[in-house]
C-alpha positions in Angstrom: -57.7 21.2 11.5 -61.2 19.8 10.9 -63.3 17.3 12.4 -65.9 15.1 10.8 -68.7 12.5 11.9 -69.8 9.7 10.3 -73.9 9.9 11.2 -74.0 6.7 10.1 -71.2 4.7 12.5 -72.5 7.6 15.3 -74.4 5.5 17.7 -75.4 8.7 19.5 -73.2 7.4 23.0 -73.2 11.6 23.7 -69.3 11.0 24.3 -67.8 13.9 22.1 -69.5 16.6 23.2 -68.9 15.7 26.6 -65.4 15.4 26.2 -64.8 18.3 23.6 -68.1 20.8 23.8 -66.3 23.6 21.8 -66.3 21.5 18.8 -69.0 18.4 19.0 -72.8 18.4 20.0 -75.9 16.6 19.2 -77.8 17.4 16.5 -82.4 17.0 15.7 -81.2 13.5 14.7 -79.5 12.5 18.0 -75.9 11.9 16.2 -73.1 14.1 17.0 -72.1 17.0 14.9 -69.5 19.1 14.7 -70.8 22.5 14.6 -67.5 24.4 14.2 -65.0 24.4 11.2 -62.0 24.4 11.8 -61.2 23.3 15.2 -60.7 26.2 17.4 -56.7 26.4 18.3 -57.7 25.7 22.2 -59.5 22.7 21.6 -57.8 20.9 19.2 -56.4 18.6 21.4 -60.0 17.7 23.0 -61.0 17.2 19.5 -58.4 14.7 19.2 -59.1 13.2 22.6 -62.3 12.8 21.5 -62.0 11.1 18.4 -59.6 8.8 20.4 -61.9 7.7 22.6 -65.0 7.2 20.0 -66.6 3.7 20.6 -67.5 3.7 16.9 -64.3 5.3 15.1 -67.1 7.1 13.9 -65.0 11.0 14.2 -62.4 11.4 11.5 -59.6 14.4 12.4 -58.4 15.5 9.2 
């Protein structure tokens, strides 16, 4: 599993990494990131969760 942000939909609301830290953070740019590839098995469904709950539809699960 693999998670991807669009930088440009991001709108750098800091809602990702709150929800799934293992996975998403904020990057020199202020848009989320995610820093890990793939998803670690234990947070795969707070990737999801977090993707879910993008204001932007800006984090694609793939």
């Amino acid at each position: 599993m693999k998670a991807v942000v669009d930088q440009d939909a991001c709108i750098s609301c800091g809602l990702c990494p709150e929800v799934c830290p293992e996975v998403f953070r904020m990057n020199d740019d202020d848009k989320a990131e995610a820093y890990v590839d793939p998803v670690p098995p234990g947070a795969e469904d707070a990737a999801r969760d977090a993707a879910d709950q993008c204001p932007v539809e800006a984090i694609a699960i793939e």
